[in-house]
N, CA, C and O of each residue as an XYZ file, in Angstrom:
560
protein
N     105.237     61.983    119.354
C     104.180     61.764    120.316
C     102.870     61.693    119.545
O     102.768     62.499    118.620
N     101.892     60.901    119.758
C     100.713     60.592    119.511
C      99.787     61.435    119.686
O      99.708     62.107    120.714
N      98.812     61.535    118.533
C      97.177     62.695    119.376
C      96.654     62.400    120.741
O      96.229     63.346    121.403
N      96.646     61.805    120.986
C      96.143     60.814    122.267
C      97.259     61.371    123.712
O      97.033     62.250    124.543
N      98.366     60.540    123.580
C      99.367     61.240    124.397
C      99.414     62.743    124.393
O      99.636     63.114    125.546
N      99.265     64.020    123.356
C      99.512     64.924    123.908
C      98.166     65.307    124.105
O      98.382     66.485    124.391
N      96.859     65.183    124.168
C      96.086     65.516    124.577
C      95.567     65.364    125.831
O      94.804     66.099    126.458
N      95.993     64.485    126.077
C      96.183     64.055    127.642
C      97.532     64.589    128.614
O      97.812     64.596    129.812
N      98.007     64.913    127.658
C      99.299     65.799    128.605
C      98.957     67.338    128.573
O      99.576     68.030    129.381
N      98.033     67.975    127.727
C      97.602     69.188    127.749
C      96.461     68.995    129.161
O      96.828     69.449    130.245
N      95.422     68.469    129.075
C      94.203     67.911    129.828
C      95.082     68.123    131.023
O      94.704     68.937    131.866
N      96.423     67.362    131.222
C      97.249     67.456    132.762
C      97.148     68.966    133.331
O      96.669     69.499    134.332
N      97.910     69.419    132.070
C      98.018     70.816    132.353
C      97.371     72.038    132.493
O      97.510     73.181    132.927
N      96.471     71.157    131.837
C      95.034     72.961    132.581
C      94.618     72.657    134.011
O      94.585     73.464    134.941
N      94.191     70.892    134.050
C      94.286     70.828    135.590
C      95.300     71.123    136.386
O      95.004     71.689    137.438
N      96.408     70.898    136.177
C      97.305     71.553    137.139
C      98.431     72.641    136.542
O      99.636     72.396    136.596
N      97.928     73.783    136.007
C      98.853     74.652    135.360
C     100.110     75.024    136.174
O     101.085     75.606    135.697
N      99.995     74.666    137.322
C     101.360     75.365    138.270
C     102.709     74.238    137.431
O     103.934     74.325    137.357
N     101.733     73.278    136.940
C     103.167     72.249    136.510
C     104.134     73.321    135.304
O     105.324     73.264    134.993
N     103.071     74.219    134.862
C     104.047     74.611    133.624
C     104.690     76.057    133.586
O     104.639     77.005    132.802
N     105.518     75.711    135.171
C     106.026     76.730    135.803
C     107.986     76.013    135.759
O     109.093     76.513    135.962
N     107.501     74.740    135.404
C     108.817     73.954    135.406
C     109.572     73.974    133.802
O     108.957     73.447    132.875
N     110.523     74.421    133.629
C     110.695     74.451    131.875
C     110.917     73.483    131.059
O     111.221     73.614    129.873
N     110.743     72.213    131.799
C     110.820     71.136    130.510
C     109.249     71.021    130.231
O     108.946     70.571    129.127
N     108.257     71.362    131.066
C     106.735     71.462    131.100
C     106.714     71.936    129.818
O     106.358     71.309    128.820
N     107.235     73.435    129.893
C     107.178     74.524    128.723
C     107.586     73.826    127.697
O     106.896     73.945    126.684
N     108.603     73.052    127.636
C     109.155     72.793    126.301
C     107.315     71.929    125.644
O     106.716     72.461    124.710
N     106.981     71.172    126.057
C     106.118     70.451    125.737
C     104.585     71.482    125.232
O     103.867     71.295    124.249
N     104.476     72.435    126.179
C     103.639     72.932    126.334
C     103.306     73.945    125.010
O     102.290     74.586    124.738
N     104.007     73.872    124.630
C     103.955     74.510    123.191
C     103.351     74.011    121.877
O     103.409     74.670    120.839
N     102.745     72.767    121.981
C     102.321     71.776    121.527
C     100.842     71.852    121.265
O     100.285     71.414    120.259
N     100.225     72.504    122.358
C      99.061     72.804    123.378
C      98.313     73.296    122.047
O      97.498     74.064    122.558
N      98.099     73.341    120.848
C      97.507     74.447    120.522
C      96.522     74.000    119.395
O      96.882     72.912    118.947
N      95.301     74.524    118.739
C      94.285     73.660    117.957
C      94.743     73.284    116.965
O      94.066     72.608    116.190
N      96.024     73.618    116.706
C      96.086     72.487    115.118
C      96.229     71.020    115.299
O      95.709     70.227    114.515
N      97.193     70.518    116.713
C      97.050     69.272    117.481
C      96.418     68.650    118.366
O      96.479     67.431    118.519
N      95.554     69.647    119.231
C      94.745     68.723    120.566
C      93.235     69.330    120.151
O      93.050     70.066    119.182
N      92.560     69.034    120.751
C      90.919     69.612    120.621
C      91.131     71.217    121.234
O      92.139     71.449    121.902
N      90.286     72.132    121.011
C      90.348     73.361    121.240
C      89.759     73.328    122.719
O      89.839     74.386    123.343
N      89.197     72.268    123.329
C      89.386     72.769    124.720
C      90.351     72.748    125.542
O      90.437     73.421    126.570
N      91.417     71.680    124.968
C      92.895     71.368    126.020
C      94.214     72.803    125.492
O      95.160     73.309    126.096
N      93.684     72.999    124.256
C      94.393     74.477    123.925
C      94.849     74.984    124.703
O      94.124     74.929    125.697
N      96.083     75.727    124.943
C      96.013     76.818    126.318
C      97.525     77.620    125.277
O      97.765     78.762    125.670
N      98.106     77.317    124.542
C      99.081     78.129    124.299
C      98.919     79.346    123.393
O      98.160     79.515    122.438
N      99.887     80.201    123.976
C      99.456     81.323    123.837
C      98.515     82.080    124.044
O      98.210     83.067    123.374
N      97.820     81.528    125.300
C      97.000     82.868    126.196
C      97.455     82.938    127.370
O      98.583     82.639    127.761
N      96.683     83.289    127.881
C      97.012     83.398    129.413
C      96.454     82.599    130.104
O      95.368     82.125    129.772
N      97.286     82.160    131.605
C      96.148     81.390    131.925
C      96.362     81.876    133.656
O      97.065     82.839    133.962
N      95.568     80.958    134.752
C      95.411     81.322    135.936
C      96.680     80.729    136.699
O      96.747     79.523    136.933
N      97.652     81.590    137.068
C      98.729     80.082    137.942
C      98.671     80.756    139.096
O      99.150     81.890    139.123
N      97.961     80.085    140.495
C      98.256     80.552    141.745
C      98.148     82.112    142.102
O      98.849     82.788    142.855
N      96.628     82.595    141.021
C      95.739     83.902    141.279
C      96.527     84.802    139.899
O      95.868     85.652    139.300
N      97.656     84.567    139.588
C      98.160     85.436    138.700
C      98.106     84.630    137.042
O      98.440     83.486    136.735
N      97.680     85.484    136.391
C      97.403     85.497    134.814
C      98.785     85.678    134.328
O      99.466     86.687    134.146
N      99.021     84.346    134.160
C     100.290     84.667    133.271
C     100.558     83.724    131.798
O     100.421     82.510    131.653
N     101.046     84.908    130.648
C     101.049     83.925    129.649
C     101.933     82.874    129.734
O     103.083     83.077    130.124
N     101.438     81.465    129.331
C     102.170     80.568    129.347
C     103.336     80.349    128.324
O     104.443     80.856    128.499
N     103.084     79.714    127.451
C     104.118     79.621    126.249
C     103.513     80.134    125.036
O     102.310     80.378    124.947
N     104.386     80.302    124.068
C     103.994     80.602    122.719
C     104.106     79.338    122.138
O     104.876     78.415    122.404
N     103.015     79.459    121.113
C     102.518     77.902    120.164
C     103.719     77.820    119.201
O     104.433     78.698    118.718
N     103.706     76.433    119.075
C     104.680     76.417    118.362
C     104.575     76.073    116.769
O     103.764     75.253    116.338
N     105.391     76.717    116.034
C     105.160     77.120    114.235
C     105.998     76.361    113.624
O     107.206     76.164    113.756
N     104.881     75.797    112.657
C     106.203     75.314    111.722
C     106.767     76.587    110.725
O     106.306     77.568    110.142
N     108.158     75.859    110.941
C     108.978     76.420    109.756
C     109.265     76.055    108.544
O     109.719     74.911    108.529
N     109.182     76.609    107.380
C     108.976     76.361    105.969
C     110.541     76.704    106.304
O     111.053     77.647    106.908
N     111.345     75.009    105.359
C     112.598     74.819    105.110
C     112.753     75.409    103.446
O     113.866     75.705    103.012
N     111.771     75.507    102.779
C     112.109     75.855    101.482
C     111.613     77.114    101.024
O     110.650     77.169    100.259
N     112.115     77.972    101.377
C     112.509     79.353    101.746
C     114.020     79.977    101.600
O     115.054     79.331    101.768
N     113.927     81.486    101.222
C     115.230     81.772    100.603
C     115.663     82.385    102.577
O     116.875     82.588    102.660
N     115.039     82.612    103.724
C     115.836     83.082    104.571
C     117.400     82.353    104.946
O     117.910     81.268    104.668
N     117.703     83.177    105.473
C     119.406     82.848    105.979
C     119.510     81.756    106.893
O     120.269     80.799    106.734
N     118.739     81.918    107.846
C     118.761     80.992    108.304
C     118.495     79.449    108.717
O     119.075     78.493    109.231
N     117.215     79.829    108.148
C     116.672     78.452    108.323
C     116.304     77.526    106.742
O     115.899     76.366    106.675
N     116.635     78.596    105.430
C     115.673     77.899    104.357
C     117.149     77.025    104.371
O     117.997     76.584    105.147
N     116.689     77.145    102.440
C     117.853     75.943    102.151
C     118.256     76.911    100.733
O     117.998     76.521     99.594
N     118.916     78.201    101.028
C     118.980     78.881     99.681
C     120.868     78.497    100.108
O     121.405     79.380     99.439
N     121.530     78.056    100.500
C     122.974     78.298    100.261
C     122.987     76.492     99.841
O     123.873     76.032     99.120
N     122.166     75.855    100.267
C     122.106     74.429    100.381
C     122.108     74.487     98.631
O     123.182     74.348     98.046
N     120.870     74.695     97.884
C     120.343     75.044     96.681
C     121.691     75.645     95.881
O     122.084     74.847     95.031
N     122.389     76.724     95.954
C     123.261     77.180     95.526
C     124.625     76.388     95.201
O     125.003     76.202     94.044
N     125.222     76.006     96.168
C     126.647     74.928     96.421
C     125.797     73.815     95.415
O     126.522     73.287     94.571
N     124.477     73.429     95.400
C     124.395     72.208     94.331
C     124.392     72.702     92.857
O     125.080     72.298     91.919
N     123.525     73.594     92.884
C     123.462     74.151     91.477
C     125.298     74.216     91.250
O     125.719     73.482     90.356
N     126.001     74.779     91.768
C     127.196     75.081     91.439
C     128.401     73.771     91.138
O     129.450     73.763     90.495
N     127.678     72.716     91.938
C     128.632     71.604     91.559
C     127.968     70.771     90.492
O     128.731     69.974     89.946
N     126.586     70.776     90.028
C     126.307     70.686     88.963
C     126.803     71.155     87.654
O     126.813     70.462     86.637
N     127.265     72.532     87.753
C     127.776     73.205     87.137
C     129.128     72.826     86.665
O     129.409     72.580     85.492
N     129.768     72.804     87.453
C     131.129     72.281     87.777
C     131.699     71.257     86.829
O     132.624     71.377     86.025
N     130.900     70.174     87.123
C     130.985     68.956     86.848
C     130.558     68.355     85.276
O     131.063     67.628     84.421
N     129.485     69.026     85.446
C     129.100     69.106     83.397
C     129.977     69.654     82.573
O     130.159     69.273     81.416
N     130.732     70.836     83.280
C     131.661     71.384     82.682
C     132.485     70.629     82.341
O     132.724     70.507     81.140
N     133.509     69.525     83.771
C     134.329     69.024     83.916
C     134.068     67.569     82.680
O     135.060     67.179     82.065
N     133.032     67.053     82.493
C     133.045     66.023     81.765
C     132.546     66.780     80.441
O     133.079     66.011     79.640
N     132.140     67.385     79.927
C     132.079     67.847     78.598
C     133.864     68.495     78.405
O     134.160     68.129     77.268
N     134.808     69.076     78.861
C     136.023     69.260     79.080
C     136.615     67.701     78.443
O     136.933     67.207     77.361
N     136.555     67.458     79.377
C     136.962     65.406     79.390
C     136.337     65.223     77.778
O     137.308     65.161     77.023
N     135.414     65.148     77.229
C     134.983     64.291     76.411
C     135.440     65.094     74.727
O     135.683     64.505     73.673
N     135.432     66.668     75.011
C     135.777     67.317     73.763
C     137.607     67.171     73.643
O     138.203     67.545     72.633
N     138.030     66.811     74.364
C     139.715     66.763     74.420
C     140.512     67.694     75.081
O     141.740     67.679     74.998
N     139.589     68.878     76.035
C     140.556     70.219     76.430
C     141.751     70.255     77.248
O     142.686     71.047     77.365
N     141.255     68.546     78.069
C     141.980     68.405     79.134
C     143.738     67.817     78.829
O     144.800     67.851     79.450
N     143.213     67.261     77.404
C     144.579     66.274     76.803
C     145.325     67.430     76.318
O     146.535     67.480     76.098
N     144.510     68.294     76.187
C     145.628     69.688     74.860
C     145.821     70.377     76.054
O     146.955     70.834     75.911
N     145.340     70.800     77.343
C     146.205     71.885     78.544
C     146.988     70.441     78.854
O     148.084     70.974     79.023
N     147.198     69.361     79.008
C     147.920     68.927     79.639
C     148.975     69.239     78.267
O     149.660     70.152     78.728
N     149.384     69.046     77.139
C     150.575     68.706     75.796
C     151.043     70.378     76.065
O     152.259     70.554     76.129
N     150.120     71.658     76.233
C     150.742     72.446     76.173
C     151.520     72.618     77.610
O     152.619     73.172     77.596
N     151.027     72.205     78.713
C     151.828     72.001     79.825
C     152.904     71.278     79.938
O     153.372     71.544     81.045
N     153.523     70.551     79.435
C     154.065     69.571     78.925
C     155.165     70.259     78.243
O     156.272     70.386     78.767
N     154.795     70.816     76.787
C     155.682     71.769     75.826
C     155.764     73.140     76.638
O     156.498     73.886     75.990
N     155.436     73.597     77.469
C     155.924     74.542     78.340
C     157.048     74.565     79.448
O     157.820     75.459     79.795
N     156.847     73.118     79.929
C     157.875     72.709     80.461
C     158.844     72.378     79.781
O     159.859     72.922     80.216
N     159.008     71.826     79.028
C     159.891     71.250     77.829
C     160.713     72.492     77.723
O     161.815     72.649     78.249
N     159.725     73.826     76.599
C     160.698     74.650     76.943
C     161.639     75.355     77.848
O     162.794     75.735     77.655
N     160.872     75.435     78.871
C     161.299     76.074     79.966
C     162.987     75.331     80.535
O     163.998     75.853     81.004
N     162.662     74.091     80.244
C     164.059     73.343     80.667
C     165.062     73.398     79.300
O     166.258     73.133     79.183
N     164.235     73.773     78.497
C     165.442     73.831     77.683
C     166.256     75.269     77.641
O     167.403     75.305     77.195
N     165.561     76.501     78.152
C     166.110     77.662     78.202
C     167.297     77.663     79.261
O     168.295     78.384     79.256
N     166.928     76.641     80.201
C     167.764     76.331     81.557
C     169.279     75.345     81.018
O     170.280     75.163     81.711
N     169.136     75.031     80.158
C     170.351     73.834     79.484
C     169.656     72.534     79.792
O     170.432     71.578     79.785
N     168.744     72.323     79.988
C     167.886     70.960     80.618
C     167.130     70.274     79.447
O     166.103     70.653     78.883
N     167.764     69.353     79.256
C     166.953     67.912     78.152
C     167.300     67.122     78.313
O     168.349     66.990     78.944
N     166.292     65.667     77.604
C     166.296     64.498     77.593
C     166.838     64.330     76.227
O     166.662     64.746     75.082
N     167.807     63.275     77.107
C     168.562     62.490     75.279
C     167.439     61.491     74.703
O     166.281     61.303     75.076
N     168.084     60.999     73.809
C     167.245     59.258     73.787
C     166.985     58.435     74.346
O     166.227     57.576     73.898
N     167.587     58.369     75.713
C     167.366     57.411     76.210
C     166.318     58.227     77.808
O     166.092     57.547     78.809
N     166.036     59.111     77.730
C     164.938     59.942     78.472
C     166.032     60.054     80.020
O     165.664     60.213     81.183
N     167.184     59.930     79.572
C     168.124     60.860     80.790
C     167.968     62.037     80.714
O     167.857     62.460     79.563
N     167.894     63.014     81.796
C     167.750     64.390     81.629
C     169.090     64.607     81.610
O     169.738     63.886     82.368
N     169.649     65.345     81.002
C     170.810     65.964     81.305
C     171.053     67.058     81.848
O     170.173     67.917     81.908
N     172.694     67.324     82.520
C     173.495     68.582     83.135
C     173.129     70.060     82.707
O     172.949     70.218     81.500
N     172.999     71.123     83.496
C     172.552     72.569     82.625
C     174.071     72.703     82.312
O     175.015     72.524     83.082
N     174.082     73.059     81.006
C     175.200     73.683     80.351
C     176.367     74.759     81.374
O     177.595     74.706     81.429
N     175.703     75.393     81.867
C     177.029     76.055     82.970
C     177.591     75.263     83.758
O     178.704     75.644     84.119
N     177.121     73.951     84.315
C     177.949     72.897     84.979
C     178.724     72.233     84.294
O     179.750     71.719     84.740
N     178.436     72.179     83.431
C     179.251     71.038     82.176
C     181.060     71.955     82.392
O     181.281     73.152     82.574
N     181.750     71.139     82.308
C     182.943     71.872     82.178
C     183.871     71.808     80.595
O     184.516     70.909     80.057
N     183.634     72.872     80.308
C     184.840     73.386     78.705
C     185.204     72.062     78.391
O     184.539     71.292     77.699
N     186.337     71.818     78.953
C     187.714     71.060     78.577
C     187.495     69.306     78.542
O     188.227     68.433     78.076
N     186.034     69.209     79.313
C     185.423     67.691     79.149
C     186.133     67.305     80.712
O     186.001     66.178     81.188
């Protein structure tokens, strides 16, 4: 909304304050206050006259600083999860580029290897795996 438009929608509302008895009024009405309209259309956060009774209208509305460590509203978990996949990832390509990833994969590899061979399990020459030795039968 425009300076213009809400200053003229405040201006509505001092002339007819009973309007901001309705709560979508309020939602707007929060707006009301000298950092956006001239300080005479102001009205939020005092009191004002509705139908003989003084009642406060709305509270002005604040900005919120997003870059802030609170829970709720900053951006400290936002900040964190990046730092961390930054992290991650430099890791992951300096990994990649020094060779760590080729040598856990050969020892994964020769781990399995052994492991099937403790079982009776190998490849001939021709990369058939063969039978575990307790199936094999004696006599052929």
């Amino acid at each position: 909304m425009d300076q213009d438009s809400l200053e003229d929608m405040c201006k509505q509302y001092m002339q007819k304050p009973e309007t901001l008895m309705v709560e979508e009024s309020r939602q707007y009405a929060q707006c009301c206050a000298e950092d956006y309209v001239d300080p005479e259309y102001a009205f939020c956060g005092n009191e004002i006259n509705i139908a003989g009774q003084h009642v406060e209208v709305v509270e002005c509305h604040e900005v919120q600083d997003f870059f802030s460590w609170d829970a709720l509203t900053g951006l400290n978990m936002d900040l964190v999860f990046f730092g961390v996949n930054i992290a991650f990832y430099c890791a992951l390509v300096v990994a990649l580029e020094l060779g760590y990833v080729d040598r856990a994969r050969n020892r994964f590899d020769e781990w399995k290897r052994r492991r099937r061979a403790r079982k009776g399990l190998f490849r001939n020459e021709d990369g058939v795996l063969s039978e575990p030795l307790d199936e094999v039968s004696p006599c052929g």
